[in-house]
C-alpha positions as CSV (number, residue, x, y, z in Angstrom):
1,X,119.5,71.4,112.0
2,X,119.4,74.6,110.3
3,X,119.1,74.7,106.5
4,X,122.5,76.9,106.0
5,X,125.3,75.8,107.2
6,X,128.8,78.0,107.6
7,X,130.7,76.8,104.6
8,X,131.7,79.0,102.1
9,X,131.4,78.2,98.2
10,X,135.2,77.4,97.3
11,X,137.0,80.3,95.3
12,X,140.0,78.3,94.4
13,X,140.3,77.9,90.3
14,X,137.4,79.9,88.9
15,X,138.2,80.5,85.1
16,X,135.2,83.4,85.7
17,X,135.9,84.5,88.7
18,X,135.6,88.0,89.7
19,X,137.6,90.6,92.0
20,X,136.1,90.6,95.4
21,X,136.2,94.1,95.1
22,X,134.1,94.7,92.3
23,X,131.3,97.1,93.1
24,X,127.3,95.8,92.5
25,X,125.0,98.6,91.9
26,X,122.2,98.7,90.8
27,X,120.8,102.1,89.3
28,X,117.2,102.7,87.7
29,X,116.6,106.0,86.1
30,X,112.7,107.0,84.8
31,X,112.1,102.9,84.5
32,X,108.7,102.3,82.5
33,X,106.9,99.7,81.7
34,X,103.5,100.2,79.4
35,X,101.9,97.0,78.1
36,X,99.9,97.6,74.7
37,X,96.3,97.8,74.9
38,X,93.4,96.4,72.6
39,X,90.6,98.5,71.0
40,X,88.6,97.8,73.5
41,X,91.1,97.4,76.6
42,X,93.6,100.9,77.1
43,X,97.1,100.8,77.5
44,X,98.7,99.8,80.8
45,X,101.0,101.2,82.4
46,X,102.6,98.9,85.0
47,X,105.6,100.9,86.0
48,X,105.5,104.6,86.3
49,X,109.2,106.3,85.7
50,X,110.2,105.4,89.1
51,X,114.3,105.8,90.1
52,X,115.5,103.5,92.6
53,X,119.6,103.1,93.8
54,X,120.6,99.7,95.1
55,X,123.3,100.2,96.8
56,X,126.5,97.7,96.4
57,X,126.1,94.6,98.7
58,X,122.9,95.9,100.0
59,X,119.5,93.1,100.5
60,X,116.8,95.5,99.1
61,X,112.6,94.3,99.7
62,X,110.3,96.1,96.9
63,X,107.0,94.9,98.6
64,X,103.4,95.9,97.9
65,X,100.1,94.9,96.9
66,X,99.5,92.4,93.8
67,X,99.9,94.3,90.6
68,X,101.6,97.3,92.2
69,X,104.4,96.6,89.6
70,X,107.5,95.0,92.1
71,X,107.8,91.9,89.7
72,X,107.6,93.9,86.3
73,X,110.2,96.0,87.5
74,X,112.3,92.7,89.2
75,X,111.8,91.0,85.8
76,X,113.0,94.4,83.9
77,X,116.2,94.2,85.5
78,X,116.5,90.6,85.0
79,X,115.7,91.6,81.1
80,X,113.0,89.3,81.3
81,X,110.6,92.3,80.0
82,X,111.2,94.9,77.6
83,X,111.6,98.2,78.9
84,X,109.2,101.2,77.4
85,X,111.2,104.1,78.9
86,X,113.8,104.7,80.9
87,X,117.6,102.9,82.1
88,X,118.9,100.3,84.0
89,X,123.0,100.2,84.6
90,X,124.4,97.5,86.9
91,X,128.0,98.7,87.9
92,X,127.6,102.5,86.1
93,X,127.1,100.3,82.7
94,X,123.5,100.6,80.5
95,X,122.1,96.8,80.2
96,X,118.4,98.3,79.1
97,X,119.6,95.9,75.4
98,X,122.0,93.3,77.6
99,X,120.9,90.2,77.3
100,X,119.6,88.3,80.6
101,X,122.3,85.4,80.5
102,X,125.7,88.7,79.8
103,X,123.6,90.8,82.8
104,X,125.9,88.7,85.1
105,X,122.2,88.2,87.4
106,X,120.9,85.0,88.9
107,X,116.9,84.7,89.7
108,X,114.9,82.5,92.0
109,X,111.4,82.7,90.7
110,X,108.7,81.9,92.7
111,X,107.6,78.4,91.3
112,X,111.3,77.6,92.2
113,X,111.6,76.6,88.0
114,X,113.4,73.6,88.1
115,X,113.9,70.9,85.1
116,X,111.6,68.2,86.4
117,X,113.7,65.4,84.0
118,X,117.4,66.1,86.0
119,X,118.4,65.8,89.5
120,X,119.2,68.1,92.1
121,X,122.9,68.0,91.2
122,X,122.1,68.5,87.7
123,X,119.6,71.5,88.1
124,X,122.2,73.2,90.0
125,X,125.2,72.5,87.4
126,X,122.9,73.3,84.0
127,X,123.6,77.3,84.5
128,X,127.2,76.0,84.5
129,X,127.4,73.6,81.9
130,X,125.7,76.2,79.6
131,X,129.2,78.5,80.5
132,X,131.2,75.2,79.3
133,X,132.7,75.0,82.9
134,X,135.2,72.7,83.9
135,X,133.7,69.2,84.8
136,X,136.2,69.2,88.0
137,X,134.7,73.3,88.8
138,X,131.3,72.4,88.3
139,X,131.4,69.7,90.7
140,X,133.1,71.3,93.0
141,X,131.0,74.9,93.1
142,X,127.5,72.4,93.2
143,X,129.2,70.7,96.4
144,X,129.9,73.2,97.6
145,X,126.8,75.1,97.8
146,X,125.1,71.6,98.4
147,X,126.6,72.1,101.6
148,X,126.0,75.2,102.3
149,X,122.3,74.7,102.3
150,X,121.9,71.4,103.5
151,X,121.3,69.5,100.0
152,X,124.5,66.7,100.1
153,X,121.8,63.6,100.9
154,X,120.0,64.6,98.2
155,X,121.6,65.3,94.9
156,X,121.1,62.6,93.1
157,X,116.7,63.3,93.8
158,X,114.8,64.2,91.3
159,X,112.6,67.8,92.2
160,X,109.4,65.4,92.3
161,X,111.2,63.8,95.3
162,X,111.5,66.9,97.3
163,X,109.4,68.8,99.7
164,X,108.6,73.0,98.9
165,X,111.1,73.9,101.3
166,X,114.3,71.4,99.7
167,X,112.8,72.6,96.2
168,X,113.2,76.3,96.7
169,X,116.8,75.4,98.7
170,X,118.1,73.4,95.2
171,X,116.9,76.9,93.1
172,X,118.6,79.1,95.8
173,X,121.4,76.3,95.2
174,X,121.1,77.4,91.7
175,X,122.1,80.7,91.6
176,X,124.9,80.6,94.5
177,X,127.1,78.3,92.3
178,X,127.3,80.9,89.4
179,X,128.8,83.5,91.7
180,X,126.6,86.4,90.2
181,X,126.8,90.2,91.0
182,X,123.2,90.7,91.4
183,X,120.8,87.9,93.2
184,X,117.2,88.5,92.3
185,X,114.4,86.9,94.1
186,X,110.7,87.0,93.1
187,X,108.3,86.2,95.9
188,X,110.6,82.8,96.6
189,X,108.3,81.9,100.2
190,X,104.7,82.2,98.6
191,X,104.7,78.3,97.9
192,X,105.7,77.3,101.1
193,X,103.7,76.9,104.7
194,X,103.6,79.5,107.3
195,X,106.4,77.6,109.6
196,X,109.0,77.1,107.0
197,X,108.5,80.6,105.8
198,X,109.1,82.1,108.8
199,X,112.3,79.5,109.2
200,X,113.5,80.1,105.8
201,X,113.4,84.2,105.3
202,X,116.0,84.0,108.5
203,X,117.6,81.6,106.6
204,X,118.0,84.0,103.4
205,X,119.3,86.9,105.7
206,X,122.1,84.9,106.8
207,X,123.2,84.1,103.5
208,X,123.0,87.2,102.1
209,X,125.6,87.8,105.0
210,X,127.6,85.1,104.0
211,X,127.9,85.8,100.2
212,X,128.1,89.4,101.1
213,X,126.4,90.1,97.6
214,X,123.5,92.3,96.2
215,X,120.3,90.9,96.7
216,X,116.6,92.8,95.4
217,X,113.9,90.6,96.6
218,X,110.1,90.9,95.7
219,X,107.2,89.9,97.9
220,X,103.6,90.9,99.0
221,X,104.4,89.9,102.6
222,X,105.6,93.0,105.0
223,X,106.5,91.0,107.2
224,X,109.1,89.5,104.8
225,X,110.3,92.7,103.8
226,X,110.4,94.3,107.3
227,X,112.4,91.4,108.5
228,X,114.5,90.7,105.9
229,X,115.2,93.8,104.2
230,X,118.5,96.6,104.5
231,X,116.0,98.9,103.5
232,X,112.8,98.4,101.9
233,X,110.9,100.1,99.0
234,X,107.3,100.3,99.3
235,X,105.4,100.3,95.7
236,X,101.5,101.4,95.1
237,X,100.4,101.6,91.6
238,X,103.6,101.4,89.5
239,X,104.8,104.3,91.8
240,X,107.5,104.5,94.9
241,X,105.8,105.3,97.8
242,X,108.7,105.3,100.2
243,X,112.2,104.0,100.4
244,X,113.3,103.6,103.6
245,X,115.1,101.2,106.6
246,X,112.5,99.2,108.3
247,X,112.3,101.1,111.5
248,X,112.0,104.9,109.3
249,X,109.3,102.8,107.5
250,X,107.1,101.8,110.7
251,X,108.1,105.1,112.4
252,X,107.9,108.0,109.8
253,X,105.7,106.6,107.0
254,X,105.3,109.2,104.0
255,X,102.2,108.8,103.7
256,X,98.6,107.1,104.7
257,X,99.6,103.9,102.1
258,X,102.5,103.6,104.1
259,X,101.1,103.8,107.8
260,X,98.3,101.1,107.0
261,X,100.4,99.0,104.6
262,X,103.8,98.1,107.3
263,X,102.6,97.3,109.9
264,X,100.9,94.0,112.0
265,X,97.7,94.9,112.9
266,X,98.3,98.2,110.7
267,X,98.3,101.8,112.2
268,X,94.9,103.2,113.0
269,X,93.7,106.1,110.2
270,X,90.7,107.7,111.8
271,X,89.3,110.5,109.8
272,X,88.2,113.6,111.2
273,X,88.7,117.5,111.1
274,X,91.1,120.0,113.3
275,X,89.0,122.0,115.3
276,X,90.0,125.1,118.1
277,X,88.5,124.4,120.8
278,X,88.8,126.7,123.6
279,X,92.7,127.8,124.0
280,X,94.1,124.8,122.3
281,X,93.3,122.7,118.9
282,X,91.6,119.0,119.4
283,X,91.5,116.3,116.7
284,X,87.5,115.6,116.0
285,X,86.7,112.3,114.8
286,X,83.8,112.7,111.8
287,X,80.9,113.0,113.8
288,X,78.8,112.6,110.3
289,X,79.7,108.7,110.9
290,X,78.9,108.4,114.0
291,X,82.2,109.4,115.2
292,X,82.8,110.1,118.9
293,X,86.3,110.5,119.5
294,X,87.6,114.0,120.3
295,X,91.2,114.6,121.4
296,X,93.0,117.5,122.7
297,X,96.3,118.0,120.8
298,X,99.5,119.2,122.4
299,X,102.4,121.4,121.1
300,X,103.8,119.2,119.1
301,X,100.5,118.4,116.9
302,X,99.0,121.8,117.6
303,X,102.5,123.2,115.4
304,X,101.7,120.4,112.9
305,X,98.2,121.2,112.3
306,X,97.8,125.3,112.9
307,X,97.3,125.6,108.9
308,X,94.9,122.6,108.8
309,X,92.2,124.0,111.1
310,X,88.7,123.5,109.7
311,X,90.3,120.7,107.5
312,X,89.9,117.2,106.9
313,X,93.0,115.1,108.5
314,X,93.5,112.0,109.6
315,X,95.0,110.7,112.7
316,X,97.5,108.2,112.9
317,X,98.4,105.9,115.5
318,X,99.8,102.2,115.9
319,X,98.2,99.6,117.9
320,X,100.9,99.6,120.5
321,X,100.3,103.2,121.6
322,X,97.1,102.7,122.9
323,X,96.9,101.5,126.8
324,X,94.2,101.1,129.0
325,X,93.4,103.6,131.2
326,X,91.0,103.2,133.8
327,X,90.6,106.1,136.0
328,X,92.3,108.6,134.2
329,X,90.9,111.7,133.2
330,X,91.3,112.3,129.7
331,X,90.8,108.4,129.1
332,X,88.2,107.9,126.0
333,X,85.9,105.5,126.8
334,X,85.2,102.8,123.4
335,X,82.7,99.7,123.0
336,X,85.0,96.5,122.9
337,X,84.0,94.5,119.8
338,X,86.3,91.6,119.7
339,X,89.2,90.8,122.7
340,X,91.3,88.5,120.8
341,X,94.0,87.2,123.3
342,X,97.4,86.4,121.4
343,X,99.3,85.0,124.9
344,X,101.6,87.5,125.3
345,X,99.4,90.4,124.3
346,X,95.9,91.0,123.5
347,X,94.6,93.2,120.6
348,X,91.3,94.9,121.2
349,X,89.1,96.0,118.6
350,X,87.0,99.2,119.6
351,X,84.2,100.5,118.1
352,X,83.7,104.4,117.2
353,X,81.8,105.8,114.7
354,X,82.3,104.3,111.1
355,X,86.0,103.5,112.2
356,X,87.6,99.9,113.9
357,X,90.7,101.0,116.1
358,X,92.9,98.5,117.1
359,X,94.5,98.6,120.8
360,X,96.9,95.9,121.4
361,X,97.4,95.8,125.5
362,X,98.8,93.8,127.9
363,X,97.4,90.2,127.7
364,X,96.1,91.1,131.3
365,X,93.8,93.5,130.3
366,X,90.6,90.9,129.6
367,X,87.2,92.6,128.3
368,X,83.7,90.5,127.5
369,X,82.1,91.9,124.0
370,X,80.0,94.8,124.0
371,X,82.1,95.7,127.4
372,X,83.4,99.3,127.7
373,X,86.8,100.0,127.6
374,X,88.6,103.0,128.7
375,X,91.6,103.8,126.2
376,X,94.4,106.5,126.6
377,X,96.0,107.6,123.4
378,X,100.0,108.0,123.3
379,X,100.7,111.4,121.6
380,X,104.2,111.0,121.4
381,X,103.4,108.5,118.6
382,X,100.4,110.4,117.0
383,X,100.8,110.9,113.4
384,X,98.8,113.1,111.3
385,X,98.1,113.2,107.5
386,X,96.5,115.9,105.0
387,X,93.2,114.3,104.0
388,X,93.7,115.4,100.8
389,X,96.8,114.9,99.4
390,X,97.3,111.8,102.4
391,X,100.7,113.0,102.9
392,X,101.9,112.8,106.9
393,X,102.4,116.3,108.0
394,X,106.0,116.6,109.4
């Protein structure tokens, strides 16, 4: 039994309720966030003037690695933390000194945050109660979204009586029965086990369809945010590095962060130089390393790369687009280091110089350690970045 089911919360009598056709955007303009240093510890600055537009309606992922800056800037726009510089308007209107409880927001934090002392029915009314709701609307907006997620059995439990997975449903219960503009998640799945993970991110997506409302949802996992997200902002260092759908994400990363960040296994970056050799240019892995890989580009790379010649770059390709290729001629021939079957493919990891590539082939193609394997490389699917400023080339 899935944990959503099709019912709607009820809309009937809500002394707040607002016009199904109100717009919720969500706008960040040069958003900072510096926290104050010590004599012997510098300032920090955690978030680095970065814009962002989120449109109406839209489910958008900020994912990255830990302290890249996705929950300061969550928790800004909750007004959790202080903003240093920059604005924040949801709906075209400035909240930078709103407030949390008048930003018309609801958050799911990631230890789920319930009152251990009340029950499930009473953790999802308190947001309510606070509002001096109705008795009769309170009840019926908790039912309501008790039955949308599965949660009727167990309203009168207490959190200690629950499981992770009914414990982040009764938080998500939470902040569906105030109706809010603007949902805000922060890393919701990261207490729970790999299986209900992968059962409840599906879970979310669907309700985001049913409430039809603006969700911005934190997490590490890109997984998560490829599979959950409208379109997904990828953060490095308090700075955007990309804000894109999924699929323009995993095909046309910006830049090298991007390529080995989305992606499971991630792309392969092999470093090297462009080199002429003969009539046409070839990609030369860095032979200083041990490198042995050397790869004739076509047009297509050749146009990319004609300024970069004598230059480091680095060469870009996923997993997928390498095949085996016995007997074929411009086959490269790698030492297999690990054949890890996975049942309905197998990845391969192949040795060359100081680099690991990652081939994942047909769960037919079976190699021993320290076997040879001949590989061909897809160029359709070659990327290539500027060493230097690790920028693809486009």
């Amino acid at each position: 039994m899935p944990y959503f089911t099709t019912k709607f919360p009820s809309t009937r009598g809500a002394s707040e309720e607002k016009d199904k056709s109100a717009m919720a955007t969500v706008s960040l303009k040069k958003l900072s966030k510096v926290y104050a240093g010590t004599k012997k510890n510098p300032d920090f600055q955690a978030v680095k003037g970065i814009d962002l537009e989120i449109l109406d309606k839209e489910f958008m992922v900020l994912v990255g690695p830990s302290g890249c800056g996705k929950s300061t800037t969550l928790r800004m726009i909750a007004g959790l933390e202080e903003i240093t510089d920059g604005t924040i308007s949801i709906d075209d209107t400035v909240v930078n000194h709103t407030l949390p409880k008048d930003r018309d927001i609801a958050m799911v934090f990631q230890n789920y945050a319930l009152y251990p002392h009340m029950s499930v029915f009473d953790n999802m009314a308190f947001g309510l109660k606070l509002k001096k709701f109705p008795k009769s609307e309170i009840s019926e907006r908790v039912r309501d979204a008790a039955a949308m997620l599965g949660l009727e059995e167990l309203l009168e439990r207490k959190p200690k009586a629950l499981s992770g997975g009914q414990r982040q449903r009764v938080a998500v219960g939470r902040a569906i029965v105030r109706k809010p503009k603007v949902f805000l998640f922060d890393e919701p799945l990261s207490n729970l086990d790999a299986k209900m993970r992968v059962s409840t991110r599906a879970e979310i997506s669907r309700l985001h369809q049913r409430l039809d409302a603006t969700m911005i949802y934190v997490t590490h996992d890109q997984v998560e945010a490829m599979t959950m997200g409208d379109r997904i902002c990828v953060m490095k260092d308090g700075l955007i590095q990309q804000v894109a759908e999924p699929i323009t994400l995993y095909e046309e990363p910006a830049n090298m962060f991007v390529a080995g960040f989305i992606g499971t296994p991630p792309m392969n970056l092999v470093h090297g130089t462009v080199e002429q050799n003969g009539s046409q240019l070839a990609f030369i892995e860095d032979k200083s390393k041990g490198g042995s890989i050397e790869i004739p580009l076509d047009k297509r790379l050749s146009e990319l790369a004609d300024s970069l010649v004598g230059h480091a770059v680095v060469f870009g390709i996923r997993p997928e687009h390498i095949s085996v290729a016995e007997g074929e001629a411009n086959a490269r021939e790698l030492k297999v280091e690990v054949s890890e079957p996975m049942g309905s493919e197998t990845n391969l990891y192949l040795g060359s110089g100081a680099h690991q590539i990652i081939a994942r082939v047909a769960p037919t193609n079976v190699f021993a350690p320290n076997s040879m394997a001949k590989v061909r490389f897809d160029l359709d699917h070659v990327h290539l970045f500027d060493a230097r400023t690790e920028k693809r080339l486009t």
